[in-house]
N, C-alpha and C positions, 0 to 999 in steps of 0.2 A: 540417647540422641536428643536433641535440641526440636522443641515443635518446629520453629523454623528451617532445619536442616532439611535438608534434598539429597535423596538417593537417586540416581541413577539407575535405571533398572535394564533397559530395553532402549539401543541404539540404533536409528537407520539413515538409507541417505535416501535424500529424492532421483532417483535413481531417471526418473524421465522429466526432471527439470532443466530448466535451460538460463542464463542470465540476460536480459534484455535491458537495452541501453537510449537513451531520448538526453540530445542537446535542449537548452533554456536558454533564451539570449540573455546577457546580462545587462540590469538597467544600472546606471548610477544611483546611488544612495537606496537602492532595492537588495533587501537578500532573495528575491528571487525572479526571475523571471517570465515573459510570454512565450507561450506554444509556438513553436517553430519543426518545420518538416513535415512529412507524412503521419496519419494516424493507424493503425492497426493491428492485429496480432501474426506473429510465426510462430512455427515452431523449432527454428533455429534466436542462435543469438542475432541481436537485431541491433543497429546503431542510424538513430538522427540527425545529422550532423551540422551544425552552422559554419558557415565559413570562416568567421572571428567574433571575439569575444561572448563566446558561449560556455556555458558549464555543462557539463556531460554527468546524468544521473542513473545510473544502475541499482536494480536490485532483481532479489532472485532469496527463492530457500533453499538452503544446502541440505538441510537435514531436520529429525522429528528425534522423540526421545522421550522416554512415558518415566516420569521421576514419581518418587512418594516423598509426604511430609507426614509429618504425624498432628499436622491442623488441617490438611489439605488433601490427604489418601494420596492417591494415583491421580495421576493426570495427565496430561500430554503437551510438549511443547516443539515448537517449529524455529527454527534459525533463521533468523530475518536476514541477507545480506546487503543491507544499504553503502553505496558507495557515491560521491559529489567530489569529481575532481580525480586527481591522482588516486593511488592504489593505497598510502599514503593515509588517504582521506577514509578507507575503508573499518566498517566497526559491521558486527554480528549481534543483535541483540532476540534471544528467545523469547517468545510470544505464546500464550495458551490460545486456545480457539475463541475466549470470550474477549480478548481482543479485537481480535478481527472483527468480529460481530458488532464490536462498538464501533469501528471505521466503519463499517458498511451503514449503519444507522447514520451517521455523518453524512452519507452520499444521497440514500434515501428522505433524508430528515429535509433536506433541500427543499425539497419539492412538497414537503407537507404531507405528503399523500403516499400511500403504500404502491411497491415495487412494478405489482401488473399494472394501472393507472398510469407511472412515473411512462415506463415504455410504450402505453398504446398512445399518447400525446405528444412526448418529446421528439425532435426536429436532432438527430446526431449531433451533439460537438457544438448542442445549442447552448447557450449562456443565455439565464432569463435574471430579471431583475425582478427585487423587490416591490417596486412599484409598478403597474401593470395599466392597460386603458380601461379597463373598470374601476378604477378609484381617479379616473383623470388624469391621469399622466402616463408619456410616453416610455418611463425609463430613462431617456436619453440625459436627464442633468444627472442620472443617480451616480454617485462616486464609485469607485471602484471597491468598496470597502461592503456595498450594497450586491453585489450581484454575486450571483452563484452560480458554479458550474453544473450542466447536468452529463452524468456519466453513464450512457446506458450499455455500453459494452461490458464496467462494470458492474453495472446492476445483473446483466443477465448471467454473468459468472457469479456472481452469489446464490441467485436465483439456483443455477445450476446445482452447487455446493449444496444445497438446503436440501433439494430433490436426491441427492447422496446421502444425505446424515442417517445415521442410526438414531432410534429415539431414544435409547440408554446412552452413558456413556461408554460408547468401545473401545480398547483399546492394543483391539488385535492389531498384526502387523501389517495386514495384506489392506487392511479398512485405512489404516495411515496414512499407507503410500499412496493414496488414490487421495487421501484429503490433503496430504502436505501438496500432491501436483495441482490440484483444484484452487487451493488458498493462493496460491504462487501466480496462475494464470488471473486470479484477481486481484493481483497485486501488479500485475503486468499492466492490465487493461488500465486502472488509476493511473500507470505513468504514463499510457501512451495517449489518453484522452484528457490527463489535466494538464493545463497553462502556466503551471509554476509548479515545482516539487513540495509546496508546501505543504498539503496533505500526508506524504511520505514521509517527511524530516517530523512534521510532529506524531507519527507513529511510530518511529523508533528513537524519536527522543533526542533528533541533533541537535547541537547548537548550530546554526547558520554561522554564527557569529566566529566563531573557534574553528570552525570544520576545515577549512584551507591552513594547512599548517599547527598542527599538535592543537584541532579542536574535540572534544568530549561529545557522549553518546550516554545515555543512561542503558549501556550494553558492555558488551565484550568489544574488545578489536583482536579484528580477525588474529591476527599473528599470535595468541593467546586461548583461542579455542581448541 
């Protein structure tokens, strides 16, 4: 066998995950759009909906899977399902856990500052700017291109997730199913508290660009899993 090759070893489903759903208006000449509807988590499926010209973003993990490589051993991987638009639009792309750990660094990294700090300061659903009244300015000229979202729902589902981890790698079955539902709810939290799917699209690798009609995913699409 090929060092690159992947065995399958051990398959399961996220058997208490759910798929939740958040409309994005759409702007002209923007692939993505602002925060529209309510904010929060259920534990059913969930949809925000605009009245016209909105894009509808779902995602959810279907399943985990502990494969071997002969560069890589055992490891574990999770089925992202990202979906923007029609069903159509829908692609599956596997992730190990050191992905995720990179997204959440991205949410974290925002704010300069580590996870407990980020939460004892942050205002919910606040957007802070680059620029601040200690260096003399209000934010108010900063471009859009300057400001950052703070995500503390997410943060506190990681937060969670971490308080779960085993400090080896595990990759018993019952340890999975508890982290593939864990990773899921914070992937959940990222859609329902960002302003644009943009975060999600470059986690599983869409093109915005191609995605509305026969657009590419550095994944699977579904109809092939």
């Amino acid at each position: 066998k090929k060092d690159d090759e992947v065995v399958v070893l051990v398959k399961g489903d996220n058997v208490f995950g759910t798929t939740v759903s958040k409309s994005f208006e759409r702007r002209p000449g923007s692939k993505s759009g602002g925060r529209s509807g309510s904010n929060g988590r259920s534990g059913r499926a969930v949809t925000t909906e605009l009245r016209s010209g909105a894009d509808t973003v779902s995602v959810s993990i279907a399943s985990y899977r502990v494969v071997e490589s002969r560069r890589r051993g055992r490891y574990a991987q999770f089925l992202v399902i990202y979906c923007e638009g029609s069903f159509r639009d829908t692609v599956g792309v596997w992730k190990r856990y050191s992905d995720f750990d990179r997204l959440s660094r991205k949410i974290t990294a925002a704010s300069g500052e580590g996870c407990v700090n980020v939460l004892g300061k942050i205002h919910p659903l606040a957007i802070e700017s680059d620029e601040n009244s200690s260096h003399g300015g209000s934010g108010s000229d900063a471009g859009v291109d300057d400001e950052r979202e703070v995500l503390p729902n997410a943060v506190t589902s990681w937060r969670l997730l971490q308080k779960r981890k085993r400090w080896f790698r595990c990759l018993d079955a019952e340890y999975l199913s508890l982290k593939v539902f864990l990773l899921e709810r914070f992937l959940h939290d990222i859609l329902f508290e960002s302003s644009s799917p943009e975060m999600l699209r470059d986690f599983v690798g869409v093109d915005p660009k191609g995605m509305h009609g026969g657009g590419s995913a550095r994944g699977l699409r579904v109809g092939t899993i």
